[in-house]
C-alpha positions as CSV (number, residue, x, y, z in Angstrom):
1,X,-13.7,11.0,12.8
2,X,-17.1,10.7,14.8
3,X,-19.9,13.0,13.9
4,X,-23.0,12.8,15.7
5,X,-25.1,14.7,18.8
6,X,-22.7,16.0,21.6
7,X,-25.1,14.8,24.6
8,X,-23.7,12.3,26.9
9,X,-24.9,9.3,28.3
10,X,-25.8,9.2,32.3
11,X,-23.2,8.0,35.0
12,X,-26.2,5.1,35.1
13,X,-25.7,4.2,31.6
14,X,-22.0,3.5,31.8
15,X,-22.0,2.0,35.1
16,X,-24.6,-1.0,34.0
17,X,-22.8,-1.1,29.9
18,X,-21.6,-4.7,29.1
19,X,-19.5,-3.8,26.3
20,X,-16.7,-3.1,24.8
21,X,-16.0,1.2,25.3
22,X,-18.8,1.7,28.4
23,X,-21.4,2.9,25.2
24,X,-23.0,1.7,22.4
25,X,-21.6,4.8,20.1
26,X,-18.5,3.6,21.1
27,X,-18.7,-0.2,20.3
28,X,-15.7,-1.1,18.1
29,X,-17.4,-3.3,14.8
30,X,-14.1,-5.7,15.5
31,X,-14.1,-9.2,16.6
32,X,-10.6,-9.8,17.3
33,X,-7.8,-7.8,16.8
34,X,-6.2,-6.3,13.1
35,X,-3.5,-8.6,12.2
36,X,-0.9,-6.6,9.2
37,X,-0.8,-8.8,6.2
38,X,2.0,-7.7,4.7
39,X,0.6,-6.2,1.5
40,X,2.1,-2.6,2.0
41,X,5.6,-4.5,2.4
42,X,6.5,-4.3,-1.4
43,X,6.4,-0.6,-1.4
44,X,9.8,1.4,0.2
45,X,9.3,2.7,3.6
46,X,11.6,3.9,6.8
47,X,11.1,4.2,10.4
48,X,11.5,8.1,11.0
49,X,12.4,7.8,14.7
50,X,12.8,4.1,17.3
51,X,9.4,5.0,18.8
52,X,7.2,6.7,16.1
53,X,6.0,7.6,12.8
54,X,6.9,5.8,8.7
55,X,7.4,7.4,5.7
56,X,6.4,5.4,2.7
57,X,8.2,6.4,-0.9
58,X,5.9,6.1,-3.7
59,X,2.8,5.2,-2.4
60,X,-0.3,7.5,-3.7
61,X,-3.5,7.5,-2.1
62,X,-5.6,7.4,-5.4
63,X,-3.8,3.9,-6.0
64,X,-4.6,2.6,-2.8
65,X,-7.8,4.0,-3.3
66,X,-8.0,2.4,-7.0
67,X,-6.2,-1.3,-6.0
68,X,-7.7,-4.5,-6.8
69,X,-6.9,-5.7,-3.5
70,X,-7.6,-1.9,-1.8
71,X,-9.6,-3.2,1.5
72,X,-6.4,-5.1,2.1
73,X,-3.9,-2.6,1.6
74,X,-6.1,0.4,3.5
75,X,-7.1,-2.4,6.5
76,X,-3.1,-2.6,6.6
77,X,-2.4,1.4,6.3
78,X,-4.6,1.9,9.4
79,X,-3.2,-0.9,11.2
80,X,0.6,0.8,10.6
81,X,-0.5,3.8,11.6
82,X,-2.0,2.4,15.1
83,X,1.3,1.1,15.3
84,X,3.7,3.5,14.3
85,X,1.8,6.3,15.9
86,X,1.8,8.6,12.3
87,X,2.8,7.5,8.4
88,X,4.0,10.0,6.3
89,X,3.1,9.5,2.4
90,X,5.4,12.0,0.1
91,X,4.4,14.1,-2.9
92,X,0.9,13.1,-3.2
93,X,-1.4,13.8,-6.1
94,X,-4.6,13.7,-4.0
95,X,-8.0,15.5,-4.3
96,X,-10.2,17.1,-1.0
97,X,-12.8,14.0,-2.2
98,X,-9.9,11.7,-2.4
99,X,-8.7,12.6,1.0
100,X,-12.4,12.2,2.7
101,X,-12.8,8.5,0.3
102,X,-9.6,7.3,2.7
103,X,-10.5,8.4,6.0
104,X,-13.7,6.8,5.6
105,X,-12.9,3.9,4.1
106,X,-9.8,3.9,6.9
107,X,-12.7,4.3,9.9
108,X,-14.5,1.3,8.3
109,X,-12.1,-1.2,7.7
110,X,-10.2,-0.4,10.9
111,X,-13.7,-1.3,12.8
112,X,-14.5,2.2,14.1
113,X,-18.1,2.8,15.8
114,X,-21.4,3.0,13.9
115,X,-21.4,6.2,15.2
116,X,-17.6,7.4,13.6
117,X,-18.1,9.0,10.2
118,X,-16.0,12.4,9.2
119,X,-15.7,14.9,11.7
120,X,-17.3,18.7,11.4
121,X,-14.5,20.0,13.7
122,X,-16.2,23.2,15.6
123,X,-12.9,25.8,15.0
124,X,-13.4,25.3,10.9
125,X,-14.9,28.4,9.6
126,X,-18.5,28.4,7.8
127,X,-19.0,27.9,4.3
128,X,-14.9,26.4,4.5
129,X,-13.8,26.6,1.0
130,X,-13.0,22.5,0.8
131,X,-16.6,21.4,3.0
132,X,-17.2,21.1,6.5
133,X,-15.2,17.7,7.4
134,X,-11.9,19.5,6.1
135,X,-10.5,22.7,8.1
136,X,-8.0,24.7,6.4
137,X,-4.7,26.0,7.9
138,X,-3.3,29.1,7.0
139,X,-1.0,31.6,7.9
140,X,-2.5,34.0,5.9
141,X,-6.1,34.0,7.7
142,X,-4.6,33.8,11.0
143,X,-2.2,36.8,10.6
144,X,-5.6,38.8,9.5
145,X,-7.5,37.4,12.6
146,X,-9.5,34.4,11.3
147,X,-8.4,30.6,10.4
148,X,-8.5,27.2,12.6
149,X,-5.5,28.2,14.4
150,X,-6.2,31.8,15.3
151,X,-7.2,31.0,18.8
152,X,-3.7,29.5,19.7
153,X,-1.8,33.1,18.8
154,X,0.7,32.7,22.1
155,X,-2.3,32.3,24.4
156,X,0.8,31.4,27.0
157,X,4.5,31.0,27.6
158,X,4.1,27.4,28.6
159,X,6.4,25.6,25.9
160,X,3.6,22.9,25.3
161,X,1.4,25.5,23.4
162,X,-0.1,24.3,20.1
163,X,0.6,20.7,21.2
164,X,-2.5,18.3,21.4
165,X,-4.3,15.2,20.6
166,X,-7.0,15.5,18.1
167,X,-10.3,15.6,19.1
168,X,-10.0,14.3,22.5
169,X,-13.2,16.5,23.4
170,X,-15.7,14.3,22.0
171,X,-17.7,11.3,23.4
172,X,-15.9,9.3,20.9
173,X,-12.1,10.8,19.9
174,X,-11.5,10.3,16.1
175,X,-9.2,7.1,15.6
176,X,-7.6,8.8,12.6
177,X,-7.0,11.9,11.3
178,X,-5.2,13.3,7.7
179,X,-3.1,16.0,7.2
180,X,-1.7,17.4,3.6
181,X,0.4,20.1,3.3
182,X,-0.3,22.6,0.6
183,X,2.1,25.2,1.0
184,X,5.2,25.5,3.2
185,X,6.7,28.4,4.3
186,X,10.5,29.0,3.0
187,X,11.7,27.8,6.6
188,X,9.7,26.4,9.5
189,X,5.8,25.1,8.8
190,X,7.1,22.1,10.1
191,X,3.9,19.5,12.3
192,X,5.7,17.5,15.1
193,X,4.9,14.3,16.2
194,X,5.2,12.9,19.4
195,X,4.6,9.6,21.9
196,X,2.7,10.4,24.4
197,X,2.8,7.0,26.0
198,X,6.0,6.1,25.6
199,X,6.6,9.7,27.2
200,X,4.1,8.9,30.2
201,X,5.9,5.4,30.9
202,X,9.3,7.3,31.0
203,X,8.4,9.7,33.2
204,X,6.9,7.3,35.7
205,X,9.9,5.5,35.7
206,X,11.9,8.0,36.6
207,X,9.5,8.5,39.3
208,X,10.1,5.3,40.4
209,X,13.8,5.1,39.8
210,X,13.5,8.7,42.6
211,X,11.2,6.4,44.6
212,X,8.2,8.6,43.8
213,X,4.4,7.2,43.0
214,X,1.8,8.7,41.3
């Protein structure tokens, strides 16, 4: 979620950095690595697939938001989702500010930058109906010619259309990013998820197992 000037530093500057990221905007605030505490165990949850992604039942954001103990139980949200890849929360009763309180409160206890606060992206239209830092998805303003997603109407035939990593163009990439679904269509509307890194060490091992390097 970084928001901040898109110059970069010099080749210089990286070359003679000391720290943690090659830049200063990019200096994680932890000491040692998150450790989960357990304190999101008491509430029902599944794996949805071996590699990636929980679903939590009954879990509201405006309670973790609203906890006695809600740096503990956000700290160990964010550390789930580094793990798992994605979390999934179900039927949630959650407000635009409610939504920007958690990733900013995520982005601070996880130990994001200085520099990492909600993210303007440069696709959301101006004067977006729910601020800046939240880009709305819709159907209807894409099928008129207008909406965040207008600019990937079948740009290609290549099957891996639509798929990306969020905001991998910036200095510093967001280390978390929330979705809500509003409105789903009758059939389809459907986000996938998927592993990149598990997918990358796959396919170099079958490299290897051809006798192939890369």
């Amino acid at each position: 979620m970084p928001s901040f000037p898109t110059s970069v530093p010099s080749e210089d500057h990286f070359d003679n950095a000391s720290i943690r990221g090659g830049s200063a905007r990019a200096r994680t605030r932890c000491t040692k690595p998150l450790v989960y505490s357990g304190s999101l165990d008491p509430y029902t949850h599944q794996d949805v697939t071996p590699v990636i992604g929980r679903e939590f039942q009954a879990l509201q954001v405006v309670d973790l938001l609203a906890a006695h103990n809600s740096d503990q139980l956000i700290r160990d949200l964010a550390v789930t989702i580094s793990e798992r890849g994605v979390v999934f929360l179900r039927d949630q009763n959650v407000n635009p500010q409610q939504m920007r309180d958690l990733c900013e409160r995520i982005s601070f206890l996880a130990g994001s930058p200085e520099s990492s606060g909600l993210h303007v992206h440069p696709l959301t239209e101006e004067s977006s109906e729910l601020g800046d830092q939240i880009s709305v998805i819709s159907s209807v303003k894409q099928k008129k010619g207008g909406g965040l997603t207008h600019q990937l109407s079948d740009t290609s035939r290549f099957a891996s259309v639509g798929w990306h990593a969020d905001i991998t163009f910036e200095p510093v990439p967001s280390d978390y990013a929330m979705l809500k679904i509003h409105t789903l269509p009758k059939t389809g509307g459907d986000t996938a998820c998927s592993p990149f890194l598990v997918a990358r060490l796959e396919f170099l091992t079958d490299f290897e197992d051809v006798g192939l390097r890369i």
